[in-house]
N, CA, C and O of each residue as an XYZ file, in Angstrom:
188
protein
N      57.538    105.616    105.099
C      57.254    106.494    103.985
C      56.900    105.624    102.771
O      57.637    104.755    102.306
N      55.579    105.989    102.272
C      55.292    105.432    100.894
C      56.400    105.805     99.315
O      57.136    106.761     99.072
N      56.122    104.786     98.658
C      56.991    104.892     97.643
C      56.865    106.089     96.794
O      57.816    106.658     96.257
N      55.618    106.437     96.708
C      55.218    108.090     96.155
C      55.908    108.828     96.601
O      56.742    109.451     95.945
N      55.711    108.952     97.963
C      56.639    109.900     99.207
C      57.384    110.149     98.958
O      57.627    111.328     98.699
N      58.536    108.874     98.841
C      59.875    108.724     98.353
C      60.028    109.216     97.086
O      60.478    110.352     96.934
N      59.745    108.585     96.226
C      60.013    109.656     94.829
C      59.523    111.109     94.678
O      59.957    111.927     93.868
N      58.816    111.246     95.338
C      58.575    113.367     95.407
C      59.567    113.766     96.043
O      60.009    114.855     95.675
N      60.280    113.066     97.206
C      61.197    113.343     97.755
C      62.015    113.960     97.047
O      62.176    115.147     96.763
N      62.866    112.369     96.613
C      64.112    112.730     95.671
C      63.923    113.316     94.137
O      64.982    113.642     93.602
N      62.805    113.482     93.408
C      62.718    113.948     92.743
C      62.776    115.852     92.919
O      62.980    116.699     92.049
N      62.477    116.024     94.542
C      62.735    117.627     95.061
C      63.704    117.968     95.095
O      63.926    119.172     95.230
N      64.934    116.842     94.961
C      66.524    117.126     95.322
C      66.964    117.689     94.863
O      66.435    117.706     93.752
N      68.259    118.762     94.911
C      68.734    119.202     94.036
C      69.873    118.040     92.958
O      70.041    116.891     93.367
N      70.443    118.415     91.865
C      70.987    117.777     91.611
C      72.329    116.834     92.113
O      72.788    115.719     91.866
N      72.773    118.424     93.283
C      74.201    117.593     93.645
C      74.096    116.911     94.851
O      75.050    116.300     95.334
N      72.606    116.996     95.555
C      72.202    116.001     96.668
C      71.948    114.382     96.167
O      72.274    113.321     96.699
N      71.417    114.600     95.246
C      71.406    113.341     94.526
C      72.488    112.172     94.389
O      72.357    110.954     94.517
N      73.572    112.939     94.093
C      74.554    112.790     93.729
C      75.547    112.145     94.900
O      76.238    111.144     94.707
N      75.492    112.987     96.307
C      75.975    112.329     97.257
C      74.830    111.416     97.776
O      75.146    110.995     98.889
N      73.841    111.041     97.453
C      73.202    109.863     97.923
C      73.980    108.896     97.425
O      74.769    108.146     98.000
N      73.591    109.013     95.972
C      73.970    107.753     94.923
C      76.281    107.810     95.023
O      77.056    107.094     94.388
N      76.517    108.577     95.727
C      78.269    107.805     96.240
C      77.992    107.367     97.515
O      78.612    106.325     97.729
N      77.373    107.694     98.385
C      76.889    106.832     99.798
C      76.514    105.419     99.402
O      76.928    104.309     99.736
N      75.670    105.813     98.649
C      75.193    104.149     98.207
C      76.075    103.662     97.689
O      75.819    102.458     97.658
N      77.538    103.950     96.979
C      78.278    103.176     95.749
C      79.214    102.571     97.241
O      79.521    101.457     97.664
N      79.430    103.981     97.694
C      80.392    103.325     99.051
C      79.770    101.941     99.946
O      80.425    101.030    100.453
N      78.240    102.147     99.937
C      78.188    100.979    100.815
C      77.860     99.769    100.085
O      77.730     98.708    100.697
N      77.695     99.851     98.654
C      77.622     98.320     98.009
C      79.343     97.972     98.058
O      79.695     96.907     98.566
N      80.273     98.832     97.558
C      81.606     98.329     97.494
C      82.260     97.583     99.266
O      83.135     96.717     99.244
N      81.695     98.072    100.570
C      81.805     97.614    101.750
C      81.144     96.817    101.833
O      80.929     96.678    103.037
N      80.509     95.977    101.182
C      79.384     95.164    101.199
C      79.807     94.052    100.434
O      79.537     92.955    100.921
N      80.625     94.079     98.954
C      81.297     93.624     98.623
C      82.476     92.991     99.139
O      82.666     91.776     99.198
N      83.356     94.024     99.557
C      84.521     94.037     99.925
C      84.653     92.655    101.500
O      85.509     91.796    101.713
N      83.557     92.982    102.178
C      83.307     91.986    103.301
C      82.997     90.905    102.838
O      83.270     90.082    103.712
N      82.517     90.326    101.836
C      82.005     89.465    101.440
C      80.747     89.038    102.114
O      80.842     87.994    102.760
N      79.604     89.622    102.097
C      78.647     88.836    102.856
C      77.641     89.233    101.899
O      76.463     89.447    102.185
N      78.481     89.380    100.023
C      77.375     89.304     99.163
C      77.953     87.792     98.148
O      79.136     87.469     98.263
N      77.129     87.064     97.312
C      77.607     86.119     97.284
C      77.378     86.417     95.939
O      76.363     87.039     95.625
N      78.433     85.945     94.856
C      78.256     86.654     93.386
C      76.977     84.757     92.854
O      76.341     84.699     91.802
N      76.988     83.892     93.645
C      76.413     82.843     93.377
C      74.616     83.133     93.759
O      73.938     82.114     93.888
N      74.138     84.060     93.871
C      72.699     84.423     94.613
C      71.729     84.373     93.481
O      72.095     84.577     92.324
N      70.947     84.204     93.685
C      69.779     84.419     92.084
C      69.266     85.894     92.900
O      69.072     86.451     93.980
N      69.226     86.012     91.164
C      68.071     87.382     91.089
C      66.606     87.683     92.070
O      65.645     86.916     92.006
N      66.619     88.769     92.861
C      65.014     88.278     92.990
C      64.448     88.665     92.387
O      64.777     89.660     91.741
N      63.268     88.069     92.277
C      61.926     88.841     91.466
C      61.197     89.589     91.638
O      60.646     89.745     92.728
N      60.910     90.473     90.327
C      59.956     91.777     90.652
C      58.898     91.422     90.827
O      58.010     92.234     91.088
């Protein structure tokens, strides 16, 4: 799916779908964290 795609998408969402995306996502950066297989030493990438 193109990035357009994607934003018509979620821009169709309702608000409280949104909402459980963005705690799915909080849940899996904090498991992501929590495992450590993110390294707080990483550089930024670039846009």
């Amino acid at each position: 799916m193109s990035k357009p795609d994607t934003r018509r998408k979620l821009a169709s969402l309702s608000f409280s779908e949104k909402i459980k995306i963005l705690e799915k996502l909080r849940r899996r950066s904090l498991a992501i964290a929590a495992s450590g297989l993110r390294s707080s030493k990483t550089k930024p990438r670039p846009k």
